[in-house]
BANU-955077 format. One line per field, with one value per residue: residue number from 1; residue in three letters; x, y, z of N, C-alpha, C in turn. Coordinates in steps of 0.001 Angstrom, whole numbers, padded with zeros to 6 digits. Example, Ala and Ser with C-alpha at 12.3 -4.5 7.8 and 13.67 -1.06 7.14 Angstrom:
# residues 2
pos = 1/2
code = ala/ser
n_px = 013190/012850
n_py = -005690/-002250
n_pz = 007800/007080
ca_px = 012300/013670
ca_py = -004500/-001060
ca_pz = 007800/007140
c_px = 013200/012900
c_py = -003300/000030
c_pz = 007800/007870
This chain:
# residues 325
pos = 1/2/3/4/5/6/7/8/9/10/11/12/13/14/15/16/17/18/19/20/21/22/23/24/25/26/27/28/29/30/31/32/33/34/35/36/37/38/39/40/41/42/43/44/45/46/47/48/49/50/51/52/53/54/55/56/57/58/59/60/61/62/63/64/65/66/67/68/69/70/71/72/73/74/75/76/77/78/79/80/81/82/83/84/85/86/87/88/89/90/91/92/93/94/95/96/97/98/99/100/101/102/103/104/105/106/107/108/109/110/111/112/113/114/115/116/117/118/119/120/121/122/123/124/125/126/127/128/129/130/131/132/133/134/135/136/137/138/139/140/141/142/143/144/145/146/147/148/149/150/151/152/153/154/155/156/157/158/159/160/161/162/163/164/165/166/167/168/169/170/171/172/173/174/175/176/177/178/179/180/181/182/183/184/185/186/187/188/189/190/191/192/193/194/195/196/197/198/199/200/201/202/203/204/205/206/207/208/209/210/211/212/213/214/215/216/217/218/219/220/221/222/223/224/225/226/227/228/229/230/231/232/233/234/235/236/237/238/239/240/241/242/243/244/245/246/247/248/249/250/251/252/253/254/255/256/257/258/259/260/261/262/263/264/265/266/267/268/269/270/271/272/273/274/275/276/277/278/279/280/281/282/283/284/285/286/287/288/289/290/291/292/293/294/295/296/297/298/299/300/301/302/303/304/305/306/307/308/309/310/311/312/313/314/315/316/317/318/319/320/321/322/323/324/325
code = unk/unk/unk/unk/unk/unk/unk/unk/unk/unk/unk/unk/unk/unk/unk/unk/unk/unk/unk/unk/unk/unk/unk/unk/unk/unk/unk/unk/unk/unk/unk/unk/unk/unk/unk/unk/unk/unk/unk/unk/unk/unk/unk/unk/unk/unk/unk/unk/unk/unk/unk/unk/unk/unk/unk/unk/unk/unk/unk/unk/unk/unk/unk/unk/unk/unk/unk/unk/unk/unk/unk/unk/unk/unk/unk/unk/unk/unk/unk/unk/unk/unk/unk/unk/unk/unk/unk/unk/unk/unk/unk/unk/unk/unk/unk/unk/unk/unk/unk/unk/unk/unk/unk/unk/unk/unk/unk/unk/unk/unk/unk/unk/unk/unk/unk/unk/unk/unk/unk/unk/unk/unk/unk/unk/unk/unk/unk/unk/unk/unk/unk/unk/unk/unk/unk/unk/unk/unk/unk/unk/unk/unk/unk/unk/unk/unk/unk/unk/unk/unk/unk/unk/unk/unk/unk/unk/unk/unk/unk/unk/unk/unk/unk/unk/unk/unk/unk/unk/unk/unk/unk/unk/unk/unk/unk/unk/unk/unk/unk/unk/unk/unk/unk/unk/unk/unk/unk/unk/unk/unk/unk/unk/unk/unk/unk/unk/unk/unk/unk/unk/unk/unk/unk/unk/unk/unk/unk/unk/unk/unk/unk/unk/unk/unk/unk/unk/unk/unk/unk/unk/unk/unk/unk/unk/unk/unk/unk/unk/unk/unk/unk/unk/unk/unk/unk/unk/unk/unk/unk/unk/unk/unk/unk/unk/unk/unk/unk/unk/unk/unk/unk/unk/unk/unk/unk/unk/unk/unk/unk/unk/unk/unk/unk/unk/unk/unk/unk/unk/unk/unk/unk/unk/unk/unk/unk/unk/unk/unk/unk/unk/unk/unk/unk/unk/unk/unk/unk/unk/unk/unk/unk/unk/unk/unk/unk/unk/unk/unk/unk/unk/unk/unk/unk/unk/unk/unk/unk/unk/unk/unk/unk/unk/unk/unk/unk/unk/unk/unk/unk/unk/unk/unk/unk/unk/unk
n_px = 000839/001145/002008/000516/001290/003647/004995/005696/005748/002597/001024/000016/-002766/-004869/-005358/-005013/-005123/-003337/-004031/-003300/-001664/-003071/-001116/-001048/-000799/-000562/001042/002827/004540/002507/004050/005422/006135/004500/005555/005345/004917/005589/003961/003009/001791/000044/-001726/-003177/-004606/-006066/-007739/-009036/-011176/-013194/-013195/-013504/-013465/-010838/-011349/-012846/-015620/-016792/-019075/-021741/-022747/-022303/-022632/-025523/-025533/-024781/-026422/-028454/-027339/-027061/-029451/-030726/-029055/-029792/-032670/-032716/-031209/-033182/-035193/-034037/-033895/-036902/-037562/-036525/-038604/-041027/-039886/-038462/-040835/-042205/-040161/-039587/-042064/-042776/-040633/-039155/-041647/-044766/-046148/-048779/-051154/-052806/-051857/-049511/-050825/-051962/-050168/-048936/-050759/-050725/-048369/-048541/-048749/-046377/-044362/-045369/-045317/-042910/-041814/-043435/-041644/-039338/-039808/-040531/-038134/-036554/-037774/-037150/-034610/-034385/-035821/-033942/-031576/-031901/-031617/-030354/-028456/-027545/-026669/-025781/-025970/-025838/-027585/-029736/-029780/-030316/-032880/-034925/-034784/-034873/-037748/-039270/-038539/-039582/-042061/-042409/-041888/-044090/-046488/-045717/-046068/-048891/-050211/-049900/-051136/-053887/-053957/-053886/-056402/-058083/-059258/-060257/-057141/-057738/-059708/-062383/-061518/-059160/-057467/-057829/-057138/-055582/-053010/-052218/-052067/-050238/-047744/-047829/-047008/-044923/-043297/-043384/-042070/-039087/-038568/-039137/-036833/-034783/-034868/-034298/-031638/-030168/-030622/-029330/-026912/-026181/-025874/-023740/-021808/-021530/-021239/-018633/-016377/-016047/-014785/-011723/-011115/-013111/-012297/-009875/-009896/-010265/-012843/-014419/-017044/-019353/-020842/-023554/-024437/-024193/-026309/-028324/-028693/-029251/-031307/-033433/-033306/-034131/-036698/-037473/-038039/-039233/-041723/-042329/-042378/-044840/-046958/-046578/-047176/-049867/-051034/-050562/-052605/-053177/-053258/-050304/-047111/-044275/-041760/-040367/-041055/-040839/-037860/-036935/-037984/-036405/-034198/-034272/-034857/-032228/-030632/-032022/-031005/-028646/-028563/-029485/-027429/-026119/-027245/-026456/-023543/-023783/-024934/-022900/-020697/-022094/-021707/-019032/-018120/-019483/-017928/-016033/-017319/-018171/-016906/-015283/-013085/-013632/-013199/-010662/-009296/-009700/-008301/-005843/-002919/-000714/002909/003808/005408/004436/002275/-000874/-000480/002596/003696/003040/003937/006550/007091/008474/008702/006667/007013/009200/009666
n_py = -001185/002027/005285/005864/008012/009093/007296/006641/005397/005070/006720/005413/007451/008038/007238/004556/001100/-001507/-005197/-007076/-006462/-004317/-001493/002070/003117/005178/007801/005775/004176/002334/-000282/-001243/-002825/-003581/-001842/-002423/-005067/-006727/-007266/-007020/-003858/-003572/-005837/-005136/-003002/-004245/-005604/-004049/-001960/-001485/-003778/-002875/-000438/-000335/000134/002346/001518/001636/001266/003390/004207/002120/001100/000624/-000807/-003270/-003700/-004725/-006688/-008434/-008244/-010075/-012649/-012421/-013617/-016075/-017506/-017178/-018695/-021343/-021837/-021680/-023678/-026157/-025997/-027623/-030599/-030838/-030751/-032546/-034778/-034871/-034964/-037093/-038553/-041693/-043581/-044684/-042542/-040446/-039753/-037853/-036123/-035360/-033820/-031951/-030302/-028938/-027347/-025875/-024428/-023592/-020952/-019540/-020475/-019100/-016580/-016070/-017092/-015303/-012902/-013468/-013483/-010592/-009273/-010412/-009260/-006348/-006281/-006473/-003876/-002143/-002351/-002786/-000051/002930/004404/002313/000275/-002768/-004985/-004803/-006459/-007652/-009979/-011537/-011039/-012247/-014624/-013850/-013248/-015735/-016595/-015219/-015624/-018439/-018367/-016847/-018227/-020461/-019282/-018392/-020873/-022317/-019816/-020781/-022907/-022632/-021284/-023208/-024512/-027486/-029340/-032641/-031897/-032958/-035001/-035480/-035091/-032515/-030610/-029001/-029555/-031393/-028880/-027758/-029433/-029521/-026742/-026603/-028652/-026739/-024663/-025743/-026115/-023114/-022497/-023601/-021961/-019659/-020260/-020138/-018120/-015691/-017550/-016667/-013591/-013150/-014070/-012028/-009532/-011241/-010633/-007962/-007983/-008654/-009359/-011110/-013106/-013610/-014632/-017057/-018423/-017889/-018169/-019742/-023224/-023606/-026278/-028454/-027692/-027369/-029969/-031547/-030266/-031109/-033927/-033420/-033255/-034736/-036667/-035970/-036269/-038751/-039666/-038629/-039753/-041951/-041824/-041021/-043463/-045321/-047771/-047442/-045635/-044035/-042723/-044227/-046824/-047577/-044960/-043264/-043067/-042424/-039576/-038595/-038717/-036597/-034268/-034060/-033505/-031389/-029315/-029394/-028168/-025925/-024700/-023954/-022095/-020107/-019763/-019163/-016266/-015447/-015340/-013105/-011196/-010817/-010504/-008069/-006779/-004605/-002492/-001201/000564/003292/005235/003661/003595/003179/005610/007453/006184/005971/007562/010363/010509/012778/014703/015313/016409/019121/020754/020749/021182/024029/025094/025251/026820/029948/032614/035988/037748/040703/041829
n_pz = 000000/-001170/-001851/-004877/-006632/-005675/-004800/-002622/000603/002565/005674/008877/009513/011929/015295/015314/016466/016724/016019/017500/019903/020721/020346/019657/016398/015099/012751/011611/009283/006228/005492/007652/010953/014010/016679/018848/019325/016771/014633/011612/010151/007923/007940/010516/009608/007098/008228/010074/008487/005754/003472/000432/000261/-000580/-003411/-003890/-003051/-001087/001850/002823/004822/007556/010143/009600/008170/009341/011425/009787/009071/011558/012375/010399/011124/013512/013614/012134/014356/016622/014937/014845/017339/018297/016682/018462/020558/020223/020010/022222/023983/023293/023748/026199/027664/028997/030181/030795/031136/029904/027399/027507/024513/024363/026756/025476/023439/024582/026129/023907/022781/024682/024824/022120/021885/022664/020916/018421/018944/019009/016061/015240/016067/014738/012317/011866/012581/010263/008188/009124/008933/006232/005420/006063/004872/002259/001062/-001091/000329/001574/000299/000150/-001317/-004342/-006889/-005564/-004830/-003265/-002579/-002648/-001509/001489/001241/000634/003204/005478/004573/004809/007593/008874/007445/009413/011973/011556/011603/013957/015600/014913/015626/018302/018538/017776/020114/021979/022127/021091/019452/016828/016072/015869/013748/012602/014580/017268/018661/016305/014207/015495/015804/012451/012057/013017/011264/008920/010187/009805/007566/006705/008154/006942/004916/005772/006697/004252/002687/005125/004753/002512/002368/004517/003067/001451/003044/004097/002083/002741/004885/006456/008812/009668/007658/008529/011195/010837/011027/008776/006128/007148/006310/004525/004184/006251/008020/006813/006302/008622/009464/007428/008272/010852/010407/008664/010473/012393/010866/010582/012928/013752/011725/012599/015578/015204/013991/016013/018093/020841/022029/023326/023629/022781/023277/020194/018922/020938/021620/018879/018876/021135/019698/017811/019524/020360/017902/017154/019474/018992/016497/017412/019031/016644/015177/017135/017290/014136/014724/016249/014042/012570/013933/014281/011965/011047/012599/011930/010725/013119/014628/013929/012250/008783/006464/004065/003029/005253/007065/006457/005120/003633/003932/007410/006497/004234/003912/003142/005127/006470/004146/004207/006331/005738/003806/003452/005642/005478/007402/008257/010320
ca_px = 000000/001664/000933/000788/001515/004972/005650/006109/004762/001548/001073/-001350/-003194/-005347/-004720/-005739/-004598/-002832/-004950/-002804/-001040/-003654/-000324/-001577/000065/-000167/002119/003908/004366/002019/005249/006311/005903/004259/007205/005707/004792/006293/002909/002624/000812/-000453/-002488/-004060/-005354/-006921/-008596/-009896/-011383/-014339/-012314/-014510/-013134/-009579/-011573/-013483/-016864/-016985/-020508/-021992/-023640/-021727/-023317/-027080/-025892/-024535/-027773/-029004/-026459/-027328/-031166/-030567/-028851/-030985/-033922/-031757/-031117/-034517/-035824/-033455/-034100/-037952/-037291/-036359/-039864/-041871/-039897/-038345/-042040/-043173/-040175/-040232/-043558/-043556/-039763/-038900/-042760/-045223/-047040/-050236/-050710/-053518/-051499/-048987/-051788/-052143/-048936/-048516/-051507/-050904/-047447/-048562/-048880/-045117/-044063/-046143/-044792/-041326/-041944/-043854/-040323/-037990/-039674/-040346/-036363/-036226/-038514/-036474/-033158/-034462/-036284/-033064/-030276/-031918/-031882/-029455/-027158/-026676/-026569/-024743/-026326/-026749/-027907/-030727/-029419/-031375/-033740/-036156/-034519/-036059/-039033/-039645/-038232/-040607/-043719/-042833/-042251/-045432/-046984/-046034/-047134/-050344/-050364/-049744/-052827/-054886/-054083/-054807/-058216/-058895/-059735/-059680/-056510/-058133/-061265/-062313/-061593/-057592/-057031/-057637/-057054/-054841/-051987/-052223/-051547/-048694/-047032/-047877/-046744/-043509/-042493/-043565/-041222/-038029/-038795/-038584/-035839/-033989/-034752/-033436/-030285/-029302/-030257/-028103/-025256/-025620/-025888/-022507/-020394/-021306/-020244/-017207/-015912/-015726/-014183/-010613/-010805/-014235/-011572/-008381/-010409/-010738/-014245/-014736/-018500/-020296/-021211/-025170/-024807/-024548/-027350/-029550/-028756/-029728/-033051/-034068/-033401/-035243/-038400/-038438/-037962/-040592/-043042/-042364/-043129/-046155/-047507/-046161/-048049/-051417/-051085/-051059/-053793/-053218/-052917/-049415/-045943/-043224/-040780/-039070/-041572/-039798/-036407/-037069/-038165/-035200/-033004/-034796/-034438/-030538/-030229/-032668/-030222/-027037/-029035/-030069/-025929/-025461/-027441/-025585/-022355/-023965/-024994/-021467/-020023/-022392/-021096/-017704/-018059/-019737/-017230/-015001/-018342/-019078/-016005/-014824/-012901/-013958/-012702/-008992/-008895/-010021/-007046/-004118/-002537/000669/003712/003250/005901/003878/001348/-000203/-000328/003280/004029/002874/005102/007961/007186/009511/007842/007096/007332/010544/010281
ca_py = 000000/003076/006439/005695/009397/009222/005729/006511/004700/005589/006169/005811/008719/008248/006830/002962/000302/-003042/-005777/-008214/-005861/-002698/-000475/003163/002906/006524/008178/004648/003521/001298/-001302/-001439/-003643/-002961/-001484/-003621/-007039/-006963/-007649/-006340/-003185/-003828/-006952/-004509/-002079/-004817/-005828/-002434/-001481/-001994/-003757/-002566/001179/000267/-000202/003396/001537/001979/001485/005212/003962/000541/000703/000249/-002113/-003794/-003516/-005392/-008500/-008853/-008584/-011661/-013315/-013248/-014653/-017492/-018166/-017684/-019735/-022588/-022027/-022306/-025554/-026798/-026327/-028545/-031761/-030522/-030722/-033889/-036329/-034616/-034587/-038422/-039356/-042792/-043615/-044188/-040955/-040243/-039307/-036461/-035386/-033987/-033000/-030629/-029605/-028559/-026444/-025141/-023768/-023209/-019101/-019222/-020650/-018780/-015319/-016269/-016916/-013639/-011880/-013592/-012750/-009188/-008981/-010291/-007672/-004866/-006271/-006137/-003104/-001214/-003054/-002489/001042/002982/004799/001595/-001045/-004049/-006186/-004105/-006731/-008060/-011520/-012668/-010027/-013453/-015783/-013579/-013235/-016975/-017162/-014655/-015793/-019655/-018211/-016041/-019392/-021196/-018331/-018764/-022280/-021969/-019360/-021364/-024399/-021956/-020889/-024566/-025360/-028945/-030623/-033297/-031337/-033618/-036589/-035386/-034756/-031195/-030593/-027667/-030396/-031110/-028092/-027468/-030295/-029167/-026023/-027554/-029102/-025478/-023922/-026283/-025722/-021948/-021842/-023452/-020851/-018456/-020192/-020075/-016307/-015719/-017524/-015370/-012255/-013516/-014149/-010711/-008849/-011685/-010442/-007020/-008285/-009113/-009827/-012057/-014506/-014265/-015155/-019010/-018512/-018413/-018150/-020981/-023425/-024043/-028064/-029332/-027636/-027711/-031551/-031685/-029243/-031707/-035346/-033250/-032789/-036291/-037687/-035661/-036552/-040797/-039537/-037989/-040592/-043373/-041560/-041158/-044992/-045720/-048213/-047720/-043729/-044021/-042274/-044939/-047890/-046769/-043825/-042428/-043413/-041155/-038357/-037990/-038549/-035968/-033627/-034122/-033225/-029729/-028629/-028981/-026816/-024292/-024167/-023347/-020833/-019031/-019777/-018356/-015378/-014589/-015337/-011921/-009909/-010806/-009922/-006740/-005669/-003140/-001681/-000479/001595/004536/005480/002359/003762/003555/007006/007808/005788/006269/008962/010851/011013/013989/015674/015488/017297/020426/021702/020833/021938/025806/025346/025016/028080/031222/033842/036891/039016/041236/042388
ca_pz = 000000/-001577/-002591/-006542/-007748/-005326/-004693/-001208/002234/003322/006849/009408/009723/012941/016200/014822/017573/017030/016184/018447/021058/020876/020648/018766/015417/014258/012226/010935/007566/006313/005434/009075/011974/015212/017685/020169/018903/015734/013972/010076/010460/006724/008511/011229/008178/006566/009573/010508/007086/004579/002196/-000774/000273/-001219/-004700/-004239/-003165/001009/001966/002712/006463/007404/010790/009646/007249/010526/012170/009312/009356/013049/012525/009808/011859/014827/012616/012475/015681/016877/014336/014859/018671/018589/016366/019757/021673/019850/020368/023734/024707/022922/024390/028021/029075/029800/030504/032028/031400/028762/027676/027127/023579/024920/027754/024632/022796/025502/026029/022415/022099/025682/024591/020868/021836/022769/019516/017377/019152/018396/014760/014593/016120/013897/011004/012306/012598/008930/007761/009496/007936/004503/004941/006552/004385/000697/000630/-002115/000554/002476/-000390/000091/-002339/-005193/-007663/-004531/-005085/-001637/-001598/-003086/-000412/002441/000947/000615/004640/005980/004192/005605/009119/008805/007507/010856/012813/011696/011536/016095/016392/014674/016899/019825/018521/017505/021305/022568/021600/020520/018790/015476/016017/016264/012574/012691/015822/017535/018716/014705/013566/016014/014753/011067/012100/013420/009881/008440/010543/009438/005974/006868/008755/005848/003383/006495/006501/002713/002765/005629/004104/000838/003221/005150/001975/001015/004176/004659/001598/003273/005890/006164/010059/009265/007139/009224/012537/010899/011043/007402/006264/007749/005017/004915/003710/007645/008851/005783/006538/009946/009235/006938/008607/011836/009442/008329/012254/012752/009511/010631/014005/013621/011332/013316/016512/015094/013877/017301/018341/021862/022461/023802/022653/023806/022233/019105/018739/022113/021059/017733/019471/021999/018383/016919/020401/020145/016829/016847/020143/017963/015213/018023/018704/015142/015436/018345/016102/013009/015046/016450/012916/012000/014928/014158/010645/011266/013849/011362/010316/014332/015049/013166/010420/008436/005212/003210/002977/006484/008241/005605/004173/003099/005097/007473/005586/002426/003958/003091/006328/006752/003431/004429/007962/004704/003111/003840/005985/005220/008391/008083/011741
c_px = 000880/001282/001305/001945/003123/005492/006454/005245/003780/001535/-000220/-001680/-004334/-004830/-005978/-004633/-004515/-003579/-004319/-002488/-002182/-002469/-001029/-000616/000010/000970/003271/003372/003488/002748/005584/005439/005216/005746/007171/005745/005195/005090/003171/001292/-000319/-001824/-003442/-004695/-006253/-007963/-009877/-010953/-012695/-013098/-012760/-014150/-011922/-010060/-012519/-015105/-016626/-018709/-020644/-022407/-023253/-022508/-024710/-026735/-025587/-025779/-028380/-028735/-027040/-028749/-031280/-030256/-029471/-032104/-033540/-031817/-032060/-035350/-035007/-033799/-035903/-038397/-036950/-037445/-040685/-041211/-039487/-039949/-042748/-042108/-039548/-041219/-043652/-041962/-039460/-041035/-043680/-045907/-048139/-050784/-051740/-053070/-050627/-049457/-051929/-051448/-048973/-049341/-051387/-049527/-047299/-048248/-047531/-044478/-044471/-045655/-043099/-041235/-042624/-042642/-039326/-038709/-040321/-038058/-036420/-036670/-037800/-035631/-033483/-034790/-034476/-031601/-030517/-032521/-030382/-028093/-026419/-026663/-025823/-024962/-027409/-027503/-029313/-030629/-030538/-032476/-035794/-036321/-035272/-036887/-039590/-039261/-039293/-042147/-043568/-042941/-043648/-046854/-046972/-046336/-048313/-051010/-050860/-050953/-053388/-055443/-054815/-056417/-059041/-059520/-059321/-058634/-057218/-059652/-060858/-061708/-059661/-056857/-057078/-057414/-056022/-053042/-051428/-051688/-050069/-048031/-046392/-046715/-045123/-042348/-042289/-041898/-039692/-037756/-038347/-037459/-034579/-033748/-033934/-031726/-029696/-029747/-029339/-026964/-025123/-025499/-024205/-021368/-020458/-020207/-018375/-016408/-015326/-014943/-012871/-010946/-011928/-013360/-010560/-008529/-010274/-012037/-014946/-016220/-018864/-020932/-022401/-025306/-025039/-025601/-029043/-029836/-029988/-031180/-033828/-034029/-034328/-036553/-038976/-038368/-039709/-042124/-043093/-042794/-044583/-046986/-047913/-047324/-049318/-051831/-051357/-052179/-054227/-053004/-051764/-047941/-044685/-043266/-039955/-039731/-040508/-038448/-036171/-037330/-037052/-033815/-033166/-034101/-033072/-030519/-031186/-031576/-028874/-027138/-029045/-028191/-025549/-025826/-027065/-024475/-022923/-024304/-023584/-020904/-020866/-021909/-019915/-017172/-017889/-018770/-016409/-016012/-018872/-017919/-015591/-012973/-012778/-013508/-010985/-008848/-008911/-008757/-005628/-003867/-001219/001485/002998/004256/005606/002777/001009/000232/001389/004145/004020/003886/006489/007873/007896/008577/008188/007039/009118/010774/011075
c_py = 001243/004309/006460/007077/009300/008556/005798/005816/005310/005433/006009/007062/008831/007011/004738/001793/-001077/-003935/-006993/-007178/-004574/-001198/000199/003302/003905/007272/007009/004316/002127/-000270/-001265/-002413/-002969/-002688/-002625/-004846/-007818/-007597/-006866/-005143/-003188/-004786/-006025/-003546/-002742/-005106/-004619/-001528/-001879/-002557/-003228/-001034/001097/000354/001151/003125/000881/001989/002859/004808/002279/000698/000201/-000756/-003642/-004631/-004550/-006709/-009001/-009365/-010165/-012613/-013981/-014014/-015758/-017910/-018030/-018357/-020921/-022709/-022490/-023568/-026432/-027186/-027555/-029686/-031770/-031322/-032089/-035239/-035804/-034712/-035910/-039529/-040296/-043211/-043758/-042894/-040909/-039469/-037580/-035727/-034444/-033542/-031749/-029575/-028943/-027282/-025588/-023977/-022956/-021560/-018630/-019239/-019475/-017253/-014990/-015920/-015045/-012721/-012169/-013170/-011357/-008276/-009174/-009338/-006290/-004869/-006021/-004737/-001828/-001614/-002338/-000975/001734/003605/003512/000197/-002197/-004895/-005605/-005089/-008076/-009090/-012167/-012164/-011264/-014476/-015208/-013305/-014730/-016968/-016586/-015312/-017562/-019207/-017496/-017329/-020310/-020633/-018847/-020144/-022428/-021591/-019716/-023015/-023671/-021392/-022374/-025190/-026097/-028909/-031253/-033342/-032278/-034315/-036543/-034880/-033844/-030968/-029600/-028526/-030831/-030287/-027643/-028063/-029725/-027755/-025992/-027657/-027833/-025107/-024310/-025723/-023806/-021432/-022640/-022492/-019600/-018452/-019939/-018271/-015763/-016160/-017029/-014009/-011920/-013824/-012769/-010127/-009299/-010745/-008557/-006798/-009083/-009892/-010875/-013337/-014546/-014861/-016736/-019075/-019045/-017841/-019629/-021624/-024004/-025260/-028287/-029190/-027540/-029718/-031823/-031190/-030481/-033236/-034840/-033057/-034295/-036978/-037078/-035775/-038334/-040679/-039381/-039241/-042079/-043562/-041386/-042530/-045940/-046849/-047685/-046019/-043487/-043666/-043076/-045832/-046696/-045564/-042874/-041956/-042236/-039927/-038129/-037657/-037165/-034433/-033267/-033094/-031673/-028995/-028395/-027916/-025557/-023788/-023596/-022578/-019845/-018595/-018745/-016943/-014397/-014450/-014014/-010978/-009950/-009765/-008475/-005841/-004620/-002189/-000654/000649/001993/004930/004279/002221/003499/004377/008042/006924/005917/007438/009395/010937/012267/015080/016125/016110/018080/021394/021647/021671/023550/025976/025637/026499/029587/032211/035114/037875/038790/042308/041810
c_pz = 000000/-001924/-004271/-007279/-007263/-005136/-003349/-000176/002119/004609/007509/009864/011272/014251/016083/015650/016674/016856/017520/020565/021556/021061/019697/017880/014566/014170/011357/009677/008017/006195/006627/009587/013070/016097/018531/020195/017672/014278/012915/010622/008903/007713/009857/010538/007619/007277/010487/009193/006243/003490/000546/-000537/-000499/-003299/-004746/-003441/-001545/000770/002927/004261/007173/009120/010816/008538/008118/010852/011070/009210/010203/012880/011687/010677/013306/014415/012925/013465/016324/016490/014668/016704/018807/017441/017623/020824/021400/020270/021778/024472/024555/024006/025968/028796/029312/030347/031840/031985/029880/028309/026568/026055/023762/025694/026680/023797/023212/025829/024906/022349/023475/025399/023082/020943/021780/021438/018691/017913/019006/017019/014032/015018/014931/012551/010734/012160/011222/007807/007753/008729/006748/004295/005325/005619/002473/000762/-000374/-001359/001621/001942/-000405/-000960/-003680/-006384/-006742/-004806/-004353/-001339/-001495/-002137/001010/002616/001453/002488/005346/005690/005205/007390/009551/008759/008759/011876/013267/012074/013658/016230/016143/015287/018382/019912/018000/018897/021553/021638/021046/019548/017344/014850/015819/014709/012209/013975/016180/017861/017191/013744/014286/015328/013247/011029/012343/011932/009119/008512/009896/008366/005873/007234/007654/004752/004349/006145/005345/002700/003714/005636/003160/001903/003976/004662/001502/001943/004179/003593/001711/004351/006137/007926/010064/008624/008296/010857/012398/010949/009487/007299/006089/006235/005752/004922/004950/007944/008055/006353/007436/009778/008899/007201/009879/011145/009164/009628/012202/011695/010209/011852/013982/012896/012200/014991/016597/014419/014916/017978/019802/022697/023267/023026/023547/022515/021471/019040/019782/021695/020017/017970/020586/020934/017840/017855/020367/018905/016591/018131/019221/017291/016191/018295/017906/014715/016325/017332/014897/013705/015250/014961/012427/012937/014583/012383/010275/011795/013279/011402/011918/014680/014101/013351/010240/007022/004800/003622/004418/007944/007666/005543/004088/004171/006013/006218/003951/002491/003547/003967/006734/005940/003654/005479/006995/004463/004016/004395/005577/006100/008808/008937/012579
């Protein structure tokens, strides 16, 4: 990093700290070392920076485009977290015991309101992000690659929303003969949700290769951007546990959720906690990302610049005075 026109150093121009040591590295060439830890100060520049500023195109408001990563991201992880209630609830309520396929009828539609106020936050958060992210001075994604992917995520989480209040205004659990029924639609509402919170994740990993690629300290952490295959996996072997369940449980002769049914539902339990992990993970992986975008000067041009002696202000200190008292 040079100044083209003179083919001299650039230095740092504000008081920009160390990414290892936090020593204040103003006034040093950008070719130097830290004094104190001997770190490449080149490597704490990159790190501190929009990288899309050394090419002219700095985003105009990198904190609200922040604000928008985060809001994605929480979607995520509240959706992958209330993927957790439903079976939480189905293979707890009778452990060490058989269980009474009405007692989690009950359960389901007794907790349906919780669910169903989750889903209405996370895709309240996905709403905000889109609406605060696709505007023209804080564009990240000028050719709206995803702007289709969180469409499709919102409308399924909106879809299992509804799916919940309509279990809670269905009454009995077991109203009509169990096949419509409010325990029924939880369930239904259940598989919904998976299905949704897959289309979350592949928009939030297009959202997270954008940013990374703004982000020098987002790659050199090891973090990387999170690849969607594992947890698309997982989404979708918890959808079919829970489709062989469900079937398998209203097959039932005997109105009881136990044997292998049980067994499948504590598999199923396991495997939605891992997902709700990977949603924490995918969350930090957007804070981390974000993090150049929250502290200031975020630009090239706003932390480099000319020797001082190439100044102009130093330049005028040069010039010959003219008081000839």
């Amino acid at each position: 990093m040079t100044d083209p026109d003179q083919s001299t150093p650039l230095t740092i121009s504000t008081e920009l700290p160390c990414r290892r040591c936090r020593q204040i590295l103003y006034g040093l060439s950008v070719t130097m070392d830290c004094p104190e830890c001997g770190l490449p100060i080149e490597e704490t520049l990159r790190t501190s920076i929009d990288l899309e500023s050394l090419h002219g195109q700095a985003l105009q408001q990198p904190r609200m485009v922040a604000v928008s990563v985060i809001a994605f991201a929480l979607t995520g992880a509240i959706s992958l977290g209330a993927g957790v209630l439903v079976p939480l609830i189905i293979a707890t309520t009778g452990i060490g015991r058989e269980t009474d396929r009405d007692l989690v009828a009950e359960r389901l539609v007794d907790n349906a309101p919780i669910l169903g106020i989750l889903l209405l936050v996370a895709a309240a958060l996905a709403t905000f992000g889109l609406l605060i992210s696709h505007r023209s001075s804080r564009q990240f994604d000028p050719q709206s690659r995803y702007v289709g992917r969180w469409f499709r995520a919102i409308g399924l989480l909106l879809l299992s929303a509804a799916l919940t209040w309509f279990a809670v205004m269905a009454g009995s659990p077991t109203q009509s003969n169990g096949w419509f029924s409010g325990n029924l639609l939880v369930l239904i509402a259940d598989l919904v949700l998976g299905l949704g919170t897959i289309a979350v994740i592949l928009a939030l990993d297009g959202v997270l290769r954008l940013i990374g690629a703004r982000s020098e300290q987002y790659r050199r952490a090891g973090r990387g951007v999170q690849s969607a295959k594992p947890m698309i996996a997982g989404i979708t072997i918890s959808i079919l546990i829970g489709v062989i369940g469900l079937v398998m449980t209203r097959a039932s002769t005997n109105g009881v959720v136990a044997g292998p049914i049980e067994g499948m539902l504590f598999v199923r339990l396991a495997l939605v906690m891992l997902l709700g992990v990977g949603g924490i993970y995918l969350f930090a992986n957007a804070i981390w990302a974000t993090a150049p975008f929250w502290r200031g000067p975020w630009r090239f041009d706003q932390v480099v610049g000319p020797p001082p002696s190439k100044t102009p202000a130093s330049m005028a200190d040069d010039l010959p005075s003219d008081d000839k008292g």
